[in-house]
N, C-alpha and C positions, 0 to 999 in steps of 0.2 A: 276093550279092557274095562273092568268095572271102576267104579272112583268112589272112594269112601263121599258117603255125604257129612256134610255141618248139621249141627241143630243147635237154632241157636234160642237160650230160653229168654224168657223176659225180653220184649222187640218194640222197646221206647228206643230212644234216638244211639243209643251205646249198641241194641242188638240191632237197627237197620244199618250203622255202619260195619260193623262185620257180616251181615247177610251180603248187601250191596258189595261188597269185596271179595269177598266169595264167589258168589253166584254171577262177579259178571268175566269172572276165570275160566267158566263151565262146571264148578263145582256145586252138585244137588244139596239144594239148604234147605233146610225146614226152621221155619217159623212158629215154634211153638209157645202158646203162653195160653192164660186162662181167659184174656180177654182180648177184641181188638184194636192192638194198638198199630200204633204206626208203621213200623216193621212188617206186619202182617200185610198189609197192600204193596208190598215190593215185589216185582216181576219177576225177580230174581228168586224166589224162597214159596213153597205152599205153605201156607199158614193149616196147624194142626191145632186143635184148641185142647187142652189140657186141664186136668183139676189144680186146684191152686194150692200149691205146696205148705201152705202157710195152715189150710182151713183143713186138709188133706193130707198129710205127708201120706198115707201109708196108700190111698187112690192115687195120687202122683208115681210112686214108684213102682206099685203094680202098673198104672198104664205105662210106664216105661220098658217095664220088662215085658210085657205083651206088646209092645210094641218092637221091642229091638228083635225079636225073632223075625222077622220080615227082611233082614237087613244082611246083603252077601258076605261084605264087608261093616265092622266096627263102623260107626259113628264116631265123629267126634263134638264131644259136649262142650260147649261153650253158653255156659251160664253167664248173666252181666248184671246181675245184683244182689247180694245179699240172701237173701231169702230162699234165692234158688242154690247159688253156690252152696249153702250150708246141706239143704235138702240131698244134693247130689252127690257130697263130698260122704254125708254123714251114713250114705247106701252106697259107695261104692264099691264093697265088700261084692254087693249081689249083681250092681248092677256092671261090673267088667266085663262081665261073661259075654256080654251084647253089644259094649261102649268102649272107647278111650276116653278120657276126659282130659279137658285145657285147664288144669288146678291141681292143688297140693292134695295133702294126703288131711283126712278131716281134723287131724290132732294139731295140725297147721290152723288151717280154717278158722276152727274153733278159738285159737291163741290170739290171731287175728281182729276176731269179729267180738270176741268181747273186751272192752277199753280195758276195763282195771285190769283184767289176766295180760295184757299185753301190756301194758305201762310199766306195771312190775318188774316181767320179764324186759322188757327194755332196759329199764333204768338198772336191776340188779348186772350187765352188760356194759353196761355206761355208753351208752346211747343218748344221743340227745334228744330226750325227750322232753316235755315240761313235768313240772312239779305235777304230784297228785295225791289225795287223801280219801280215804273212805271217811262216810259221817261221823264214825265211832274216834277219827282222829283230827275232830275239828279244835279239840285246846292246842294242837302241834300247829295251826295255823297262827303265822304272828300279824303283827298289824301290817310287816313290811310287803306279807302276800298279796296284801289287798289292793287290787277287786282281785276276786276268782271267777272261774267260771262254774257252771253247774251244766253237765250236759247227763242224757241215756246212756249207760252202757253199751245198748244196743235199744234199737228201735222197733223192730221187728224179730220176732223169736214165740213159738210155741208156749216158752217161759214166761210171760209176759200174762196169757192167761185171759180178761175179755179184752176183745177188740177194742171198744170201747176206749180204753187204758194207751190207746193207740195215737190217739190225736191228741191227748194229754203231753207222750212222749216227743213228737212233731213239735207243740207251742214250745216246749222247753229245749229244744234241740243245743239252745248258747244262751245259758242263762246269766248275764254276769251282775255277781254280787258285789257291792262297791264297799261293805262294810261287814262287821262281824254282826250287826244288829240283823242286816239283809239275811245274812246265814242264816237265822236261827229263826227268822218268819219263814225261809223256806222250810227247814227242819218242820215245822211245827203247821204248816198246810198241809205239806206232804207227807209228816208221820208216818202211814202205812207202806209208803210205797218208796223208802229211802234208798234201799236195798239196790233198784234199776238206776241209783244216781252214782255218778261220781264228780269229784272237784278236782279242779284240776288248777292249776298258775296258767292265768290268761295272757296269753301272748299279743301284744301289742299290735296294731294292723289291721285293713280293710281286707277283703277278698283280692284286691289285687298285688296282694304281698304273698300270696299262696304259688308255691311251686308246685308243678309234677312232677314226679322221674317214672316211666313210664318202663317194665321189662318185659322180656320173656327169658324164663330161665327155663333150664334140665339140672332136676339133680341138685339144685346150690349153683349153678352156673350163666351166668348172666351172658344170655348169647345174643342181646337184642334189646336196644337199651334208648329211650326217647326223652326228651327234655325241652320241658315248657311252663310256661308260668300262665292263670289264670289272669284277665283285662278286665273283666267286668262278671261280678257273681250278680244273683238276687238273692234276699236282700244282699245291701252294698255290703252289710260287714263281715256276714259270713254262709253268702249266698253261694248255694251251688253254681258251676262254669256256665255261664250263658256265651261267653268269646274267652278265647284262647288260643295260643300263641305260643311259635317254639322260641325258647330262648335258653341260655346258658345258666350253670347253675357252679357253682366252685366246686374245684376237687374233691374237698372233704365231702360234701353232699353223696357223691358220686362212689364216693369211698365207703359212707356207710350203707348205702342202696348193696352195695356187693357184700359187704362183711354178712347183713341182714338175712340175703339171701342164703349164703354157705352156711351160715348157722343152722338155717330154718332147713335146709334143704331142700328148698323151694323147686314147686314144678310151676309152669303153666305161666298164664297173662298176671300182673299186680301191678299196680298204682303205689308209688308211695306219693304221701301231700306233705309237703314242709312248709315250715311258715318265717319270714323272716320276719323279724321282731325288727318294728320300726323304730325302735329307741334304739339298741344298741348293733343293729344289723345281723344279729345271730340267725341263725338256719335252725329250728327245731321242728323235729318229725313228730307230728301230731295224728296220721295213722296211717296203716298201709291197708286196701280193700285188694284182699285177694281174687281178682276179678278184672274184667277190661273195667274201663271207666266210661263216663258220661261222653267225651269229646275223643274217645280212640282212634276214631274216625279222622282226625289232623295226621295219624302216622302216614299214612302210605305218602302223603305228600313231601314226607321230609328225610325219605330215606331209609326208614326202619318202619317196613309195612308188617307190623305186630300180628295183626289176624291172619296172614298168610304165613306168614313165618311160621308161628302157633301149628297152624293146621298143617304144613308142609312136615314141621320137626315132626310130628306124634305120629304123622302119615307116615314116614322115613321115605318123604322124598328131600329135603332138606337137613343136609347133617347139622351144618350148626360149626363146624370146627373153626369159621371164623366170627370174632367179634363184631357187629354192626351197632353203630349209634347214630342219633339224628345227625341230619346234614344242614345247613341254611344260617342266613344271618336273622340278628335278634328280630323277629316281628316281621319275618319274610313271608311267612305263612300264617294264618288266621284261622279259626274255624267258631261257625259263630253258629246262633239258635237262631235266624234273623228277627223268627216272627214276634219273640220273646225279648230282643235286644231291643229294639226298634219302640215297642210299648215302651220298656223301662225307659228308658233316655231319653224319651220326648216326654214322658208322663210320669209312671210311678215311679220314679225316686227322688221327684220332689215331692213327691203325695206322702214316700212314707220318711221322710224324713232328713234326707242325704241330696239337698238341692245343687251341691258341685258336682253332683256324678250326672246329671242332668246333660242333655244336649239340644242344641237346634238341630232339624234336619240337617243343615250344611254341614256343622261339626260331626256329627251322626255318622253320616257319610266321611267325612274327610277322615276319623278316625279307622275306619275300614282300611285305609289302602296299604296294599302289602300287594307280593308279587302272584299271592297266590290264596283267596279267598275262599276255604271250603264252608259252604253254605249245610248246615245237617240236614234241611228238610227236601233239598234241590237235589236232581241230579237227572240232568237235560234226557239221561237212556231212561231215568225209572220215574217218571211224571206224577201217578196216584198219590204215594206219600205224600206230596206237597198240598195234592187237594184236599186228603183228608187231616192233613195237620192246620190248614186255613180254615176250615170246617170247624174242627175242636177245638181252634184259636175262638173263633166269633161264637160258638155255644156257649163256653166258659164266660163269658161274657156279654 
């Protein structure tokens, strides 16, 4: 009997944790991206090299559609960042014909992946999001907002126009302005290019005030549902997950993750990130990445294995008719970057600034233990990732 294959796009450490859960099911995965990343040496997946959606949409999606004719059965698409998901969402008018895809419909996507369309629509819902203004409504700013923050709309997008303009938007990613004087030196640098900013009400908190609520839905329907909270980002304040952790999150959280989705009419894998504000303990959703996330790889251990589910439902070998959510007590499960944890804590995060998030080895380690430690770059059946992720550890370097 034939078995749909996965292809999973972009295969940093989000697309080898769905290759590796895939592929050690017996399910044919492909590993496609433009370049070789780490996903790509998994035993589990043939790495296909691809044009790069960003520099190519229109060679991306031709090789896609000369490629899916090869294929008995559909593919299912599983994009894991940004760039790709838009690409694939914003073709898949052409590209069904060939494919199923793990994601919404691109008029989703699109709502999603740009802040202020989606702030709007948020907040016009009454949604707890945080405050936000475009430049043209910096007098509506009172002194009681301050600091704000300043981040990209988006980071990546066609729209954006030279690459170049690309590392600009990276330095600026959590800009926070502590006064109205601040505002208006940003204003007045970045004159041309205000249009990619928005500001927003800075919500109080390190990186490890940040939650996930992790789903897979059909339809608006939350059939598969995870929850965990970030331990330690890079940078400390509003670093992406380097270790992460399932843990609980209150009702209401949980309550608008569902409202969000029926709205939307969500398909496929999504992230929402909430943040709780260390002053007053409030929970605000600061965005949702239609897409697996960076540490997806934590679900299978805790009850709600997200990428097989994904692949099962769309396959229709998994109906879904019942609800699953994570299992485990607070901090029973971990899932860490180690090569990347390990530097910061012994070294840079006293170097850049945040000398209490610092460890000794002993602390280092003592912080680790939980009942059940998933390492991203480890896994004792699929051995190359590890070498080539030590490899690109000490090049960087």
């Amino acid at each position: 009997m034939s078995i749909r294959s996965a292809i999973v796009f972009n295969c940093n450490y989000n697309g080898l944790s769905i290759i590796r859960e895939l592929g050690s099911r017996g399910i044919p995965v492909i590993a496609m991206d433009c370049v070789r990343s780490v996903g790509t040496f998994s035993k589990y997946a043939k790495y296909v090299k691809c044009p790069d959606p960003l520099k190519d949409e229109a060679s991306f999606i031709e090789f896609l559609l000369e490629k899916g004719k090869g294929f008995d059965l559909k593919p299912v698409l599983f994009p894991t960042n940004d760039l790709w998901v838009f690409a694939v969402s914003k073709n898949m008018d052409k590209l069904s014909k060939y494919y199923s895809f793990c994601g919404s419909d691109f008029s989703t996507v699109d709502l999603l992946l740009k802040k202020k369309k989606f702030s709007k629509w948020a907040s016009d819902r009454g949604y707890p999001v945080p405050l936000s203004w475009d430049f043209d409504q910096c007098n509506e700013i009172t002194d009681e907002n301050y600091p704000v923050i300043v981040k990209p709309e988006y980071r990546r997008s066609d729209e954006v126009g030279e690459s170049s303009f690309y590392e600009v938007l990276d330095d600026l990613r959590f800009t926070v302005l502590e006064s109205k004087e601040e505002l208006e030196s940003f204003r007045g640098k970045y004159s041309g290019k205000l249009n990619f900013f928005m500001i927003q009400e800075y919500i109080r908190g390190m990186s490890d005030t940040m939650f996930t609520v992790g789903v897979y839905c059909k339809k608006g329907t939350v059939i598969a549902l995870f929850k965990g909270r970030k331990v330690r980002g890079y940078p400390a304040d509003i670093g992406d997950c380097v270790v992460g952790e399932i843990s609980g999150v209150p009702d209401s959280v949980i309550n608008v993750v569902k409202s969000i989705c029926k709205d939307l009419s969500y398909d496929g894998i999504a992230e929402f990130e909430f943040k709780k504000d260390s002053f007053d303990g409030r929970f605000r959703l600061i965005e949702i990445n239609p897409r697996s996330w960076s540490w997806v790889g934590i679900t299978p251990y805790c009850g709600v294995n997200l990428p097989l589910i994904a692949y099962q439902n769309i396959s229709e070998i998994y109906s879904g008719d019942s609800f699953v959510e994570s299992k485990g007590g607070e901090g029973s499960v971990k899932y860490i970057k180690i090569l990347e944890d390990f530097q910061n804590c012994l070294w840079l995060y006293r170097k850049s600034g945040y000398p209490e998030w610092g460890k000794t080895f002993k602390q280092w380690k003592k912080s680790l233990k939980c009942d059940k430690l998933v390492v991203a770059e480890y896994d004792k059946r699929d051995f190359l990732p590890l070498l080539f992720a030590i490899y690109r550890f000490f090049k960087r370097r």
